[in-house]
Biopython code that builds the backbone (N, CA, C, O; Angstrom):
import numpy as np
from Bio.PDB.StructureBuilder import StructureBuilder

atoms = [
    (1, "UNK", "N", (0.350, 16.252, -4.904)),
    (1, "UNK", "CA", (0.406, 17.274, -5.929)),
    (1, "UNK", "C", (0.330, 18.654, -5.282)),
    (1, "UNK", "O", (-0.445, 18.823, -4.340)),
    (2, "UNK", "N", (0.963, 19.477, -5.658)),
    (2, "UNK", "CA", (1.135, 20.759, -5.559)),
    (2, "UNK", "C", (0.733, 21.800, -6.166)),
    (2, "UNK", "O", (1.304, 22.066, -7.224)),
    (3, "UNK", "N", (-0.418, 22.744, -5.664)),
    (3, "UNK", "CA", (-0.863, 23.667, -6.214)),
    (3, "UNK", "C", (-0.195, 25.149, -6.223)),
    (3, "UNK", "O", (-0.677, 25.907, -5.382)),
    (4, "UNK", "N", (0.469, 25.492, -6.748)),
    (4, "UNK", "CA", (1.346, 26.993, -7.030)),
    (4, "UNK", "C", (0.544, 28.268, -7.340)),
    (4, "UNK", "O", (0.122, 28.275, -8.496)),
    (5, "UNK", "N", (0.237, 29.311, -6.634)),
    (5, "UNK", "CA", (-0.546, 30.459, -7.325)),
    (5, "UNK", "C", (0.139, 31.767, -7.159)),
    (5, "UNK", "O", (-0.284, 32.749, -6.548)),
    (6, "UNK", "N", (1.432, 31.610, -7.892)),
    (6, "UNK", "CA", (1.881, 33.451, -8.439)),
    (6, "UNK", "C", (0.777, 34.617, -8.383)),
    (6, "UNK", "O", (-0.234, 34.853, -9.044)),
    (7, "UNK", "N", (1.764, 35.579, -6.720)),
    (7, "UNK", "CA", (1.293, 36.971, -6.963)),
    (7, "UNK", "C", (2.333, 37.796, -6.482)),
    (7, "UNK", "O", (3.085, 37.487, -5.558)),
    (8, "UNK", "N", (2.368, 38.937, -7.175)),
    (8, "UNK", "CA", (3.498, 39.784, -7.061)),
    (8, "UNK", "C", (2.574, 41.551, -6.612)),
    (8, "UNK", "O", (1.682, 42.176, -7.186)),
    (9, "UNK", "N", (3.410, 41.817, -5.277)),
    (9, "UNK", "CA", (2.667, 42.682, -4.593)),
    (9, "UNK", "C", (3.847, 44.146, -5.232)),
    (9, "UNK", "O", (4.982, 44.108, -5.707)),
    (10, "UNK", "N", (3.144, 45.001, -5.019)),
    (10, "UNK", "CA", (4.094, 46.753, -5.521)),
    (10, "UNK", "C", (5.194, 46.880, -4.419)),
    (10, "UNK", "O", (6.003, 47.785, -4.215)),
    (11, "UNK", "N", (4.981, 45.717, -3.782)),
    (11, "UNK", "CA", (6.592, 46.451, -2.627)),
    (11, "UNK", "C", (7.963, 45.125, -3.323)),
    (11, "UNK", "O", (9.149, 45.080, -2.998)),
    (12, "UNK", "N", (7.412, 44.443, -4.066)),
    (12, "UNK", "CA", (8.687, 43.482, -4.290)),
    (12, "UNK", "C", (8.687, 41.963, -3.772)),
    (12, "UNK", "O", (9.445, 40.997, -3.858)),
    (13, "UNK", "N", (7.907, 42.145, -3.407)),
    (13, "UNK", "CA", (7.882, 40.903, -2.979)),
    (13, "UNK", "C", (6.539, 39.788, -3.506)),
    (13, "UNK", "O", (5.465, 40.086, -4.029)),
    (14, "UNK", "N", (7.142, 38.308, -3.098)),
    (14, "UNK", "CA", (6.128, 37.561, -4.261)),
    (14, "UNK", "C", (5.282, 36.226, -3.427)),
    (14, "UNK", "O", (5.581, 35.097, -3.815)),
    (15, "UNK", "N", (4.668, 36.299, -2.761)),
    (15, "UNK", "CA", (4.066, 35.118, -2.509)),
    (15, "UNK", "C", (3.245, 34.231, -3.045)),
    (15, "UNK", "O", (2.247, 34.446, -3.732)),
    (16, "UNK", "N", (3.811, 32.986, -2.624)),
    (16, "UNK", "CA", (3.424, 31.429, -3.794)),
    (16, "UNK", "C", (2.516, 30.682, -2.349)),
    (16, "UNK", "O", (3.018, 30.373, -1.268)),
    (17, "UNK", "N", (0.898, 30.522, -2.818)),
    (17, "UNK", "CA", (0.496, 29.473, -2.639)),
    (17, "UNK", "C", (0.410, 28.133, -2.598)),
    (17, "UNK", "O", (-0.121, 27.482, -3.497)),
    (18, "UNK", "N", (1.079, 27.475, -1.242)),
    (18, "UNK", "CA", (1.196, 26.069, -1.416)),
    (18, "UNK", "C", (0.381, 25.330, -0.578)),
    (18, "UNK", "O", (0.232, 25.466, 0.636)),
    (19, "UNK", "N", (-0.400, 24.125, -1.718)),
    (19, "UNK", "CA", (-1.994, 23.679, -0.981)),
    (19, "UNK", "C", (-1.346, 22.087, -1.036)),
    (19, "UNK", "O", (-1.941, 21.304, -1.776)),
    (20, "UNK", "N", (-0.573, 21.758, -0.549)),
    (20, "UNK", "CA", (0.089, 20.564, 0.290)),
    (20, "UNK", "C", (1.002, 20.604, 1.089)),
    (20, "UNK", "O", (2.165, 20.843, 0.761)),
    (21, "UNK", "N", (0.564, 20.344, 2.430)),
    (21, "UNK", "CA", (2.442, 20.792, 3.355)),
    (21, "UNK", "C", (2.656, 19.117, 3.335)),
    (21, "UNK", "O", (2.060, 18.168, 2.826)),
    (22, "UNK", "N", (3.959, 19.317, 4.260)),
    (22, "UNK", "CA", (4.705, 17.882, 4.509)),
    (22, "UNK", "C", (5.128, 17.056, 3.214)),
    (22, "UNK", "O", (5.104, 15.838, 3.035)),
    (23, "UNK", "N", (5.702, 18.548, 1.986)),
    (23, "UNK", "CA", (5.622, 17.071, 0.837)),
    (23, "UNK", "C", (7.787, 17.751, 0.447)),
    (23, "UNK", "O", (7.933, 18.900, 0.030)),
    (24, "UNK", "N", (8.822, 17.017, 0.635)),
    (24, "UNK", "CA", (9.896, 17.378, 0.304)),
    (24, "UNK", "C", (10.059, 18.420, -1.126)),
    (24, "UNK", "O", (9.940, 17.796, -2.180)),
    (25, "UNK", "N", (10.274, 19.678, -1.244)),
    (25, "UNK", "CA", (10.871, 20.252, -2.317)),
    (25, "UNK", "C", (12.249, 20.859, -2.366)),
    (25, "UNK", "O", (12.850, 21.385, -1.429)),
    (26, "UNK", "N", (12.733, 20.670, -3.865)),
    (26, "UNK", "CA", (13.564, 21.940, -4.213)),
    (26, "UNK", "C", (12.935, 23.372, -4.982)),
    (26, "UNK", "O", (11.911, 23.347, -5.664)),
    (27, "UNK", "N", (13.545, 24.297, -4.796)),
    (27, "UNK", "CA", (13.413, 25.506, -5.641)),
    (27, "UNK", "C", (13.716, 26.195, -6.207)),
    (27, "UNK", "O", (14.387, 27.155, -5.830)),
    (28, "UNK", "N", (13.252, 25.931, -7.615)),
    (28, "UNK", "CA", (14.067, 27.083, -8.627)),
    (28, "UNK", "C", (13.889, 28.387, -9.024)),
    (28, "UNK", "O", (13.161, 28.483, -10.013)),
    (29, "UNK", "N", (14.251, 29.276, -8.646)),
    (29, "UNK", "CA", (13.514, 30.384, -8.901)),
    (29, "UNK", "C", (13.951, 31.366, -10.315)),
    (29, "UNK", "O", (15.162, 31.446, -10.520)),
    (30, "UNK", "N", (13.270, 31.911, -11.030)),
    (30, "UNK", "CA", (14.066, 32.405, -12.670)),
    (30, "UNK", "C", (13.387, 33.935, -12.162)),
    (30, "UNK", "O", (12.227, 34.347, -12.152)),
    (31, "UNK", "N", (14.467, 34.444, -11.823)),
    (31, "UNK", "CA", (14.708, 36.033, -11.639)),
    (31, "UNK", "C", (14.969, 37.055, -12.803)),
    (31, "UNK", "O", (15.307, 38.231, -12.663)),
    (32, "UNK", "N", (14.658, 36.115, -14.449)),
    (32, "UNK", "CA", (14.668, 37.192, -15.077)),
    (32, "UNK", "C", (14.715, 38.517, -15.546)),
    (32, "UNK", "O", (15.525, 39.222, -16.147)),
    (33, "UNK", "N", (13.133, 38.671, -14.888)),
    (33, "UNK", "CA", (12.408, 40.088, -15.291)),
    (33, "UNK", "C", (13.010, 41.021, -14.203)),
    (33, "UNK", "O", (12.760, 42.196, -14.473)),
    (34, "UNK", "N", (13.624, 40.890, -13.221)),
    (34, "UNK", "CA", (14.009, 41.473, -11.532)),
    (34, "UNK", "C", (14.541, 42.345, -12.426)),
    (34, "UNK", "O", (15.160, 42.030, -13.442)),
    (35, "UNK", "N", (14.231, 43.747, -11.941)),
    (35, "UNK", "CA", (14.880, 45.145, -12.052)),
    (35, "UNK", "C", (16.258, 44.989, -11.258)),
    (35, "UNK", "O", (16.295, 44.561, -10.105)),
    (36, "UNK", "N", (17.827, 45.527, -12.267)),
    (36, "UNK", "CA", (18.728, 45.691, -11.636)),
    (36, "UNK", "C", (18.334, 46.682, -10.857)),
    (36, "UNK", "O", (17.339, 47.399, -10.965)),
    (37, "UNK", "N", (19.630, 46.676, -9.636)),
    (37, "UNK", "CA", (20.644, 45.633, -8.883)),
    (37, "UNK", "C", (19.747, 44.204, -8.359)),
    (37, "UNK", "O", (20.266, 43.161, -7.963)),
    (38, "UNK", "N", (18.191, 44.496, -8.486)),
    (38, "UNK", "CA", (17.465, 43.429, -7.433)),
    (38, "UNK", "C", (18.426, 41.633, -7.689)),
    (38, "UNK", "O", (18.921, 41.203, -8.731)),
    (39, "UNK", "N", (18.379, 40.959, -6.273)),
    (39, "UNK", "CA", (18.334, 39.925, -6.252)),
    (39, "UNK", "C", (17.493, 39.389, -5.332)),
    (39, "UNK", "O", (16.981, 40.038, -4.420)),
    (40, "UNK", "N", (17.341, 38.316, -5.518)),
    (40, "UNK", "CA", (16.997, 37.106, -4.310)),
    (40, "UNK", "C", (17.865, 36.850, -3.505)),
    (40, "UNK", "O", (18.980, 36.337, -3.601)),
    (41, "UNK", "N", (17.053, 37.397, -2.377)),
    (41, "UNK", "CA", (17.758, 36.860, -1.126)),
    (41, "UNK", "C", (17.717, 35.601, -0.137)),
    (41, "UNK", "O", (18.615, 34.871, 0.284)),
    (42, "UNK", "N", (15.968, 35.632, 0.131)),
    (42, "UNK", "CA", (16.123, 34.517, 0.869)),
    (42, "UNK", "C", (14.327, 34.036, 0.497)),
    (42, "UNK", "O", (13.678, 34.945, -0.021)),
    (43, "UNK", "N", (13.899, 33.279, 0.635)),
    (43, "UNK", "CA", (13.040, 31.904, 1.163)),
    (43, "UNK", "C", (12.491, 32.329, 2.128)),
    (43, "UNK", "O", (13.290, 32.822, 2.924)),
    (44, "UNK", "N", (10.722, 32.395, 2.657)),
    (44, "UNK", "CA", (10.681, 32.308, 4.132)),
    (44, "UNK", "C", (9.333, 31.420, 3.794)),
    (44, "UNK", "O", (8.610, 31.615, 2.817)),
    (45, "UNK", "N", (9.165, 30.529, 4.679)),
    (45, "UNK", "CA", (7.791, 29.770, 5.004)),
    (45, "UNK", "C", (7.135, 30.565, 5.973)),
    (45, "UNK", "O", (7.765, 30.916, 6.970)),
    (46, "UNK", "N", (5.308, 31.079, 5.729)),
    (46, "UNK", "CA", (5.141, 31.675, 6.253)),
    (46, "UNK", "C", (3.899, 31.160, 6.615)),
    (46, "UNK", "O", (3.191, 30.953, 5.630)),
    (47, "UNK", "N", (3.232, 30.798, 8.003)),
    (47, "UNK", "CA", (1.858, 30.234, 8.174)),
    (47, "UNK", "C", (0.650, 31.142, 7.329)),
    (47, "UNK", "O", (0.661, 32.201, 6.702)),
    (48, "UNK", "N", (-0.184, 30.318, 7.609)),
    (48, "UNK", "CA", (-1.714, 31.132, 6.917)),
    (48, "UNK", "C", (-2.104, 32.959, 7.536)),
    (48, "UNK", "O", (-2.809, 33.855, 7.071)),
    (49, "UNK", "N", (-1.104, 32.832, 8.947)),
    (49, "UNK", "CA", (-1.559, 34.268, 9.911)),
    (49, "UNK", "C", (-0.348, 34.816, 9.627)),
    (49, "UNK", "O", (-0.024, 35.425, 10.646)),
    (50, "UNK", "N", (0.775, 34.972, 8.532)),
    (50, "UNK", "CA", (1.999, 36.028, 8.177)),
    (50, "UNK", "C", (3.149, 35.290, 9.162)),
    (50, "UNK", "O", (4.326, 35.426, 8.829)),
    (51, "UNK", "N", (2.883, 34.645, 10.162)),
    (51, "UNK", "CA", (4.173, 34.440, 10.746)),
    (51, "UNK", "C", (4.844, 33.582, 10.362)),
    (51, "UNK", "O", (4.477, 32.407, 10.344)),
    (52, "UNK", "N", (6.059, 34.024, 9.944)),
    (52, "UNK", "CA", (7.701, 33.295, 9.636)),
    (52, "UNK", "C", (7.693, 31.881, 10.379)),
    (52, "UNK", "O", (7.559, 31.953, 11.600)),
    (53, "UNK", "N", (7.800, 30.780, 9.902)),
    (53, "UNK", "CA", (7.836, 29.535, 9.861)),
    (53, "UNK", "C", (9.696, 29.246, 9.745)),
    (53, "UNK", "O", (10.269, 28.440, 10.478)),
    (54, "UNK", "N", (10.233, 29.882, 8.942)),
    (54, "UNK", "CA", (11.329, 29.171, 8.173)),
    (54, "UNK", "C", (11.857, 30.077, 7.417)),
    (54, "UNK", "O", (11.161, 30.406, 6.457)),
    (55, "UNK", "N", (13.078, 30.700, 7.560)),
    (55, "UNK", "CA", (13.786, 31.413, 6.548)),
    (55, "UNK", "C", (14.749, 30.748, 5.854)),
    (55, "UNK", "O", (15.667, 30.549, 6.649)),
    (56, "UNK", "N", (15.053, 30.245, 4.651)),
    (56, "UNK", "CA", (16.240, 29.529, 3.949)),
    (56, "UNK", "C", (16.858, 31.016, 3.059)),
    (56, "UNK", "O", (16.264, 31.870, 2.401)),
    (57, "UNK", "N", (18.486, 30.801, 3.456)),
    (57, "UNK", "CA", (18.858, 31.564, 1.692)),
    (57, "UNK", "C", (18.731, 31.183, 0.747)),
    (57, "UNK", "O", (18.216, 30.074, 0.897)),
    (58, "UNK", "N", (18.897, 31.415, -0.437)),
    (58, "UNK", "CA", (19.151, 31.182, -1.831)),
    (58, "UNK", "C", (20.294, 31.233, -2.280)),
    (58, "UNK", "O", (21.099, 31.903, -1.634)),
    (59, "UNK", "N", (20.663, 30.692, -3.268)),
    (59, "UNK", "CA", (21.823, 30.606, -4.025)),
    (59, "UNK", "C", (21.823, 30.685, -5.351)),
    (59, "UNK", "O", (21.133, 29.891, -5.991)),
    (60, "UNK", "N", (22.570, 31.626, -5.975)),
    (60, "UNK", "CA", (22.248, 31.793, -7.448)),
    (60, "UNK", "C", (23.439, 31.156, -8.370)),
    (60, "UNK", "O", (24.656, 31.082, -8.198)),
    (61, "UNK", "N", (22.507, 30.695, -9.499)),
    (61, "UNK", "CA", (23.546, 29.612, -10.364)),
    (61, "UNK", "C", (24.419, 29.838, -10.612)),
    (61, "UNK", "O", (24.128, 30.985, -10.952)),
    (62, "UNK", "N", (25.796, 29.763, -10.855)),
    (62, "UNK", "CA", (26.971, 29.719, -11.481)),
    (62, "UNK", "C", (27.230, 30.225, -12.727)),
    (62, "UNK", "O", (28.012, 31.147, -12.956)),
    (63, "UNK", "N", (26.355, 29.425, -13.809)),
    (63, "UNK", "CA", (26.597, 29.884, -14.821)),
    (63, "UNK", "C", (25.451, 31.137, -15.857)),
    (63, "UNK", "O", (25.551, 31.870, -16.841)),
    (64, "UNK", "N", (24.437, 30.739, -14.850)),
    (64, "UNK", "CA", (22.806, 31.575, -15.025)),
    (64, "UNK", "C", (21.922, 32.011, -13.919)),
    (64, "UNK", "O", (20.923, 31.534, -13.379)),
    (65, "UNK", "N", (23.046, 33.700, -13.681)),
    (65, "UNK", "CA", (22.948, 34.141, -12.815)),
    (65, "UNK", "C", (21.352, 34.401, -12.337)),
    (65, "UNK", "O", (21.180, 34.625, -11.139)),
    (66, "UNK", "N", (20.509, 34.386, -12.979)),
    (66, "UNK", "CA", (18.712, 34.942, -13.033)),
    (66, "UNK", "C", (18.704, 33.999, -12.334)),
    (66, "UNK", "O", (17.786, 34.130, -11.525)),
    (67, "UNK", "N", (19.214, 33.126, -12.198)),
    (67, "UNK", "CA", (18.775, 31.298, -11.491)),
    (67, "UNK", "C", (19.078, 31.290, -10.090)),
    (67, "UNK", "O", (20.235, 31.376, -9.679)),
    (68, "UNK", "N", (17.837, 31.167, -9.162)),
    (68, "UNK", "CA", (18.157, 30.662, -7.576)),
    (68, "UNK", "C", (17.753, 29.609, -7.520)),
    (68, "UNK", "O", (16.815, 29.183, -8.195)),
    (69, "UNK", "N", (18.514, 28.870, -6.542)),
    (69, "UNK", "CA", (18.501, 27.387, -6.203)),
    (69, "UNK", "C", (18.090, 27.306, -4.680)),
    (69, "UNK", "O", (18.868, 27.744, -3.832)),
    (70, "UNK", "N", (16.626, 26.637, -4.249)),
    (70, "UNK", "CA", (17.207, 26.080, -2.733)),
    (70, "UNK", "C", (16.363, 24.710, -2.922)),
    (70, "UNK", "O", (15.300, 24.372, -3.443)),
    (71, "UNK", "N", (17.796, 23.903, -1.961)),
    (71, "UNK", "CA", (17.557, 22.280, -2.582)),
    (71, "UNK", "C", (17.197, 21.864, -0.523)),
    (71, "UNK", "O", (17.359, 22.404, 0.571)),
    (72, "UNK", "N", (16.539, 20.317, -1.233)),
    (72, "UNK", "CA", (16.671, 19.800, -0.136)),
    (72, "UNK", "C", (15.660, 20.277, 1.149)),
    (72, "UNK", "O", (15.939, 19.982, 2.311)),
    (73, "UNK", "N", (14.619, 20.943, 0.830)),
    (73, "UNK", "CA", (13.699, 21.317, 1.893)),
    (73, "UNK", "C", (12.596, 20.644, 2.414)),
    (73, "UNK", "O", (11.868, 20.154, 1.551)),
    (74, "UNK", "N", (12.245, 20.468, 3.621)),
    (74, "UNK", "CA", (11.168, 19.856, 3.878)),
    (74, "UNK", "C", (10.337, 21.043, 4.621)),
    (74, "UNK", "O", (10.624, 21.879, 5.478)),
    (75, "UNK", "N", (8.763, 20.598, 3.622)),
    (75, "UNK", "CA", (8.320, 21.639, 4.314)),
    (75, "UNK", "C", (7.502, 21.684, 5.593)),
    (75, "UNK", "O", (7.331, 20.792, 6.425)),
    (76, "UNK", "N", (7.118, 22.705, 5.566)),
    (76, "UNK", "CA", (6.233, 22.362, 7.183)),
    (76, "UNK", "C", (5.194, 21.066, 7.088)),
    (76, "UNK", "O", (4.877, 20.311, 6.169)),
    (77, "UNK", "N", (4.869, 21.163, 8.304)),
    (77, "UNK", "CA", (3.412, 19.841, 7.959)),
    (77, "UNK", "C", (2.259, 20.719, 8.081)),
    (77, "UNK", "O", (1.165, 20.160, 8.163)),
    (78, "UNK", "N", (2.301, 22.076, 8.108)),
    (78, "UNK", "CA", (1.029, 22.449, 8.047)),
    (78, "UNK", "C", (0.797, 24.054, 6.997)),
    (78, "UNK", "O", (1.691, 24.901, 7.004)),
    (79, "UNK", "N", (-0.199, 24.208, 6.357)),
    (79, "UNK", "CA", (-0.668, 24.843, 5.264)),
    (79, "UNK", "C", (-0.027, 25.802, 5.279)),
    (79, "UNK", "O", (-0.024, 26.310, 6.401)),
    (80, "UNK", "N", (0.877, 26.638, 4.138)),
    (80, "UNK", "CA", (1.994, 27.742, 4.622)),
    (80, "UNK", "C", (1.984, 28.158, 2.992)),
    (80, "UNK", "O", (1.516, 27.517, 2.051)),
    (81, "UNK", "N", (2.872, 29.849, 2.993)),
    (81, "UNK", "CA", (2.662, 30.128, 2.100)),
    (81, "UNK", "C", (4.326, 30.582, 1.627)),
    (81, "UNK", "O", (5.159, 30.670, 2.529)),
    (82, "UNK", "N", (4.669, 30.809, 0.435)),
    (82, "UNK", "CA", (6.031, 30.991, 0.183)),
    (82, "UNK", "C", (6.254, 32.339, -0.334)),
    (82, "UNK", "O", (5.741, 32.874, -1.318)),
    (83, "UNK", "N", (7.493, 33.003, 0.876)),
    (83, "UNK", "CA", (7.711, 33.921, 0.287)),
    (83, "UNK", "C", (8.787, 34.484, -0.232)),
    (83, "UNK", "O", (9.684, 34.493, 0.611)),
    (84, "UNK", "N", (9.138, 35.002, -1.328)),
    (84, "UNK", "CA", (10.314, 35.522, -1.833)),
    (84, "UNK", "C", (10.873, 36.764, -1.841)),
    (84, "UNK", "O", (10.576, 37.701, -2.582)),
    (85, "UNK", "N", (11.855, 36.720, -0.816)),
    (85, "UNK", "CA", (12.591, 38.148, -0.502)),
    (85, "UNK", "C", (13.464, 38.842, -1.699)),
    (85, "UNK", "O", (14.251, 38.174, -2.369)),
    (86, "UNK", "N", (13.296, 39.982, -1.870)),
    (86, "UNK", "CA", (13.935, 40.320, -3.053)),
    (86, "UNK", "C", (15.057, 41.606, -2.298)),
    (86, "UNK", "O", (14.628, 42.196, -1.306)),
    (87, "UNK", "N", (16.018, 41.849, -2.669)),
    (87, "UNK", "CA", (16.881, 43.197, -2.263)),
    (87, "UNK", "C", (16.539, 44.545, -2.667)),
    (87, "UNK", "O", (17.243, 45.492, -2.316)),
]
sb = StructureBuilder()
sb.init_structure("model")
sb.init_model(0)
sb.init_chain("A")
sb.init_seg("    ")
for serial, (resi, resn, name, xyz) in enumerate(atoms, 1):
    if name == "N":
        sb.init_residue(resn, " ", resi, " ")
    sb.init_atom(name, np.array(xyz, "f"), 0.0, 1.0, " ", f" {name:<3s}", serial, name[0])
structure = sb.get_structure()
């Protein structure tokens, strides 16, 4: 099981607490509220000490553009935090 804890810092950017590594996810991300032009750019896994683990892009839906997709990830095997790059 996966524990998720949304926080959104004044520079744009959003890091997600994740309190299980080594467990396969996808990610959906709903970019709603994002102030135009902002998008999602990319994904980074980041250890407990800020350093970059893993950068993935994103991909936004087809038909619901607010919608990023990243499929197919495995995550680290050790305690890391998720962060979401915004433009």
């Amino acid at each position: 099981m996966c524990l998720l804890c949304p926080v959104a810092t004044s520079s744009g950017e959003i890091y997600v607490c994740v309190c299980e590594p080594g467990i396969p996810v996808s990610l959906l991300l709903n970019a709603t509220g994002l102030e135009l032009p902002g998008r999602i750019s990319r994904v980074e896994f980041i250890d407990l000490h800020g350093d970059v683990l893993t950068e993935i892009p994103t991909q936004f839906h087809d038909t619901r553009p607010a919608l990023y997709n990243v499929s197919n990830i495995v995550t680290p095997t050790e305690f890391f935090y998720i962060k979401v790059c915004i433009l």
